[in-house]
C-alpha positions in Angstrom: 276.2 71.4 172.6 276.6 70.3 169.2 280.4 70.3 167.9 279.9 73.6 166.0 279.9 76.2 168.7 277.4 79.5 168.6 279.2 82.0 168.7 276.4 84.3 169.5 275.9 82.4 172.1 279.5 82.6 173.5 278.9 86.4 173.4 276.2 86.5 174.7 277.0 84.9 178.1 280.4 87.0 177.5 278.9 90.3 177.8 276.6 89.0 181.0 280.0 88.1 183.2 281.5 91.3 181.9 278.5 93.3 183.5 278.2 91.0 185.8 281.7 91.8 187.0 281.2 95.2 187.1 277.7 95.1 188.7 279.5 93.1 191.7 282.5 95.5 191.7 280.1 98.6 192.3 278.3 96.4 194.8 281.7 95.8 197.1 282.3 99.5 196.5 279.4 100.3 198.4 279.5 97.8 200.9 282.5 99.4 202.0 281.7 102.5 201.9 283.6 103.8 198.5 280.4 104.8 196.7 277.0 104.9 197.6 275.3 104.0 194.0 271.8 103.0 194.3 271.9 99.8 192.2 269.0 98.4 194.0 266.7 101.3 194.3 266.8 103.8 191.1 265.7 102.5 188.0 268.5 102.2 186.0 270.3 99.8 188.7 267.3 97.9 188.9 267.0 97.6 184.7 270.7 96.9 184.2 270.3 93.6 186.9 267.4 92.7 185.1 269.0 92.6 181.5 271.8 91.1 182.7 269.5 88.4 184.6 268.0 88.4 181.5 271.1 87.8 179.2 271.9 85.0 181.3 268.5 83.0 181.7 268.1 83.1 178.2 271.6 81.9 177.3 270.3 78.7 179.3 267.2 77.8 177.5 269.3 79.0 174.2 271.9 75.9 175.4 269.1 73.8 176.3 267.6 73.9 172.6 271.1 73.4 170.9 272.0 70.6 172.9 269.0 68.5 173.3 266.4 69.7 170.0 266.8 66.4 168.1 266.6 64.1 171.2 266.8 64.2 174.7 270.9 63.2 175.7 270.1 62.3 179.3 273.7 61.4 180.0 274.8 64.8 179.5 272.6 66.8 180.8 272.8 64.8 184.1 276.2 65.5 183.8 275.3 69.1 183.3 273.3 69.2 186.2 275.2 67.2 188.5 277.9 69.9 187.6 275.2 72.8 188.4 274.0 72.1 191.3 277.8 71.2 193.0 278.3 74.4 191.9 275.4 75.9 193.7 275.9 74.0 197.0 279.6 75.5 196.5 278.0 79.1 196.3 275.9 78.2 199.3 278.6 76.8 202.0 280.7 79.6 200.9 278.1 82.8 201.7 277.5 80.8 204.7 280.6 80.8 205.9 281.5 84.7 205.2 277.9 85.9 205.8 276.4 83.8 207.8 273.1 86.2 208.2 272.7 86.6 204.7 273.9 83.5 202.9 272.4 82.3 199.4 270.5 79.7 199.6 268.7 80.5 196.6 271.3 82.5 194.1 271.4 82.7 190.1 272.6 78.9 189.9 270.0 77.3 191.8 267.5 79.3 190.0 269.3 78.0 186.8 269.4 74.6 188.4 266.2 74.3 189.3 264.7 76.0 186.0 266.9 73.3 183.5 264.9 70.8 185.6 261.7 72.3 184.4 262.6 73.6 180.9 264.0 70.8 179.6 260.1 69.3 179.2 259.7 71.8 176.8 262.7 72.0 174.8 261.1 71.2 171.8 257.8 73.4 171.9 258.8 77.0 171.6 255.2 78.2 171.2 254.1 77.0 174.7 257.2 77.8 175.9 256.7 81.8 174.6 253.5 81.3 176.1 253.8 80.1 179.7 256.8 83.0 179.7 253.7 85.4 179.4 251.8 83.8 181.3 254.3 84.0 184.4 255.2 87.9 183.6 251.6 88.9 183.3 250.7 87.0 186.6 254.1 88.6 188.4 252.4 91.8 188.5 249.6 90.4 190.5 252.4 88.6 192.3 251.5 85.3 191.4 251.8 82.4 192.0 252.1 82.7 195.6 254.8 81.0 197.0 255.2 82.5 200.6 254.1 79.0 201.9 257.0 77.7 200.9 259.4 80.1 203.0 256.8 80.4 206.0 258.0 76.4 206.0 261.4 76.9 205.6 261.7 80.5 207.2 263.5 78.9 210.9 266.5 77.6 208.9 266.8 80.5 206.3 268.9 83.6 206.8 265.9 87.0 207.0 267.9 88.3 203.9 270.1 87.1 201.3 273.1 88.8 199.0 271.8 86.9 196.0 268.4 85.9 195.9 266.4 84.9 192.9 263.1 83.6 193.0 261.9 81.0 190.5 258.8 83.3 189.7 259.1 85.1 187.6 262.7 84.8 186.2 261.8 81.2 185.1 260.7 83.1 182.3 263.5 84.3 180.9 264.3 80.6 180.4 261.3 80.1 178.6 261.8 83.0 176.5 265.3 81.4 175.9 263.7 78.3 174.6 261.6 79.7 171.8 265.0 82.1 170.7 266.8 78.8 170.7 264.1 77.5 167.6 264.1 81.5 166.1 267.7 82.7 166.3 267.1 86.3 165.9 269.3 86.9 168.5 271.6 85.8 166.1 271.3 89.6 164.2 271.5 91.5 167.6 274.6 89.7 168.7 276.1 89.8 165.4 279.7 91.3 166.0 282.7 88.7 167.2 285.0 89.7 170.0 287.3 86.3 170.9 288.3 87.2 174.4 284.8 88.2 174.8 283.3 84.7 173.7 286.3 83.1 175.1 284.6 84.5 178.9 281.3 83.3 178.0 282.8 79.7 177.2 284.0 80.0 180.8 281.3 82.0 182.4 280.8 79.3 185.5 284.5 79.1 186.5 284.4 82.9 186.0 280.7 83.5 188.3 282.4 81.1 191.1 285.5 83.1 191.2 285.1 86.5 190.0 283.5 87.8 193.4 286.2 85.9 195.8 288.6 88.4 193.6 286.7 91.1 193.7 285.6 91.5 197.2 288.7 90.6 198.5 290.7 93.3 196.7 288.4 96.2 197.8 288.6 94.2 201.2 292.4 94.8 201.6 292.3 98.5 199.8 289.7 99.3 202.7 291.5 97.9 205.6 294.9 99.1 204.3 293.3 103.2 204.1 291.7 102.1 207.8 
């Protein structure tokens, strides 16, 4: 990123942890047994993951533009990467550990991982990138590409279900998408208004993903056990 932060930016990823947070908070609710709200099976659940997906996958090939537009600065985005995926393998050990039969071994940061890897080709084409984006949505309703080889491979070693599971097709994307916003800021008019604590989260969104859910499920952890 370039000295002069975007502050659009910063609210943007701001407002994904903050419905993030709450989107994980309902989801410990029901895994206890609090609520029962069906964030996975009625509409509106399945819209609000989605944007915030969204919101976040965008934010990535947003960064990726700002950062490396006028040349490629391999030395920081190893960096960046190296950073990443630590923070994924982090993610992984620790769902392994507490849910052994539904770790992630393919959550929101490998998916971001895995997608800088591939975006960063095409950080400075915006028109291809807008295209391959629809490309991969129109070809998700025919559920392509196929990937299933892939976990019939891996299937023995892999839990049968996962608490975060993102697949690279077709939320790559929202990356994509990201890209071509990142040359035509007009989320820049959408995400007009300033909030600094707001911003201040999305400068911090990682330390914020790999902690917020240790918080949260361990305080409706303690409430449940203390009422049982």
């Amino acid at each position: 990123m370039s000295n002069v932060r975007d502050l659009s930016l910063d609210l943007i990823r701001g407002l994904a942890i903050i419905m993030m947070i709450a989107f994980h908070f309902i989801y410990d609710l029901n895994s206890f047994g609090f609520t029962q709200i069906p964030l996975f099976t009625h509409w509106l659940g399945i819209a609000w993951r989605c944007l915030i997906v969204f919101l976040f996958l965008s934010a990535v090939g947003i960064s990726l533009v700002l950062a490396h537009k006028d040349h490629l600065k391999f030395k920081k985005f190893l960096k960046r990467i190296f950073y990443l995926g630590l923070a994924a393998l982090l993610v992984s050990a620790g769902t392994f550990v507490i849910f052994p039969d539904g770790w992630v071994y393919f959550g929101i940061l490998h998916l971001i991982w895995i997608s800088s890897l591939i975006a960063i080709l095409f950080v400075n084409h915006p028109k291809t990138s807008l295209l391959i984006a629809v490309i991969i949505l129109i070809a998700s309703i025919f559920d392509q590409p196929d990937l299933s080889f892939i976990s019939n491979i891996f299937g023995p070693y892999l839990p049968i279900g996962s608490v975060d599971y993102y697949p690279l097709f077709p939320w790559l994307s929202f990356v994509f998408i990201g890209i071509y916003l990142g040359h035509h800021p007009y989320y820049k008019t959408v995400f007009s208004m300033r909030s600094h604590w707001i911003q201040m989260m999305g400068r911090h969104a990682l330390v914020i993903y790999l902690s917020h859910q240790i918080i949260l499920f361990g305080l409706v952890a303690s409430v449940f056990f203390l009422l049982n």
